[in-house]
N, C-alpha and C positions, 0 to 999 in steps of 0.2 A: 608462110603461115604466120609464123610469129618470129621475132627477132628481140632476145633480150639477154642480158646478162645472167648466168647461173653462177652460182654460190656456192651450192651444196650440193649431192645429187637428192636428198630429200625434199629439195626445191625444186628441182627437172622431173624427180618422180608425180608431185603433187599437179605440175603444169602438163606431163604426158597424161594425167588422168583426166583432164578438161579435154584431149581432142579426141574425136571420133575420124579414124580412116576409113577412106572406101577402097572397096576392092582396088584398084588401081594404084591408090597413093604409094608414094615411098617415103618412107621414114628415113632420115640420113641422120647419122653424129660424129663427131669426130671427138676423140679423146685425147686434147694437146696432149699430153702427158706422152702418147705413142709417135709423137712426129714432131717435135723439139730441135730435135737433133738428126734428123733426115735430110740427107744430103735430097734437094727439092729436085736439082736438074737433073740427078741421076734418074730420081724416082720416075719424072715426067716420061722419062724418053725407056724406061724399062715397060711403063703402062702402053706406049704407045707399039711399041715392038709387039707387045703379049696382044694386044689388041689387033693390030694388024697380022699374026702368025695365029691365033687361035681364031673360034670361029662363032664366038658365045657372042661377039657385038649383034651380027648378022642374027643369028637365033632370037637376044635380046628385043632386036629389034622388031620380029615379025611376032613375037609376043607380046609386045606394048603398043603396036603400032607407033613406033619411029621412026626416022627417019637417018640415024645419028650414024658418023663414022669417027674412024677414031680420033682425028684432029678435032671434032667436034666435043670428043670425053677430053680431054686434054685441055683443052680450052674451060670449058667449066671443072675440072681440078686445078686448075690453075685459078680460076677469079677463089672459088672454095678455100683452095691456099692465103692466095694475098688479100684476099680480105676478109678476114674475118673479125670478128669485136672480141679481141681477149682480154681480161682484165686480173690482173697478178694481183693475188692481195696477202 
């Protein structure tokens, strides 16, 4: 949707106020602030367990029409992880 550097959060407030979602969308955020210091390869392989043992993918899925398993979520928290544009100021 958009890809840019925030500041402030009364700058992420002002630029959530320009979009309009549709039923469907998903809104995602991630607040460095909570995963700084998360051990990453731990986190990956707990997502994937809870993923493959629970059954909300499978649900998720016939709700969105998806197709995704769980290597497939893992895969995009992964690129979400290592790339993202952080800037420390």
């Amino acid at each position: 949707m958009f890809s840019q550097q925030v500041l402030v959060s009364k700058h992420l407030a002002k630029e959530l106020e320009k979009i309009t979602l549709e039923d469907d969308d998903i809104l995602n955020s991630h607040d460095v602030s909570l995963f700084t210091n998360t051990p990453v390869d731990q986190v990956l392989e707990i997502v994937k367990h809870r993923l493959k043992k629970e059954n909300t993918l499978k649900e998720y899925n016939k709700q969105h029409g998806f197709n995704l398993d769980s290597e497939d979520v893992v895969n995009l928290l992964e690129f979400i992880i290592f790339n993202h544009h952080l800037f420390y100021i």
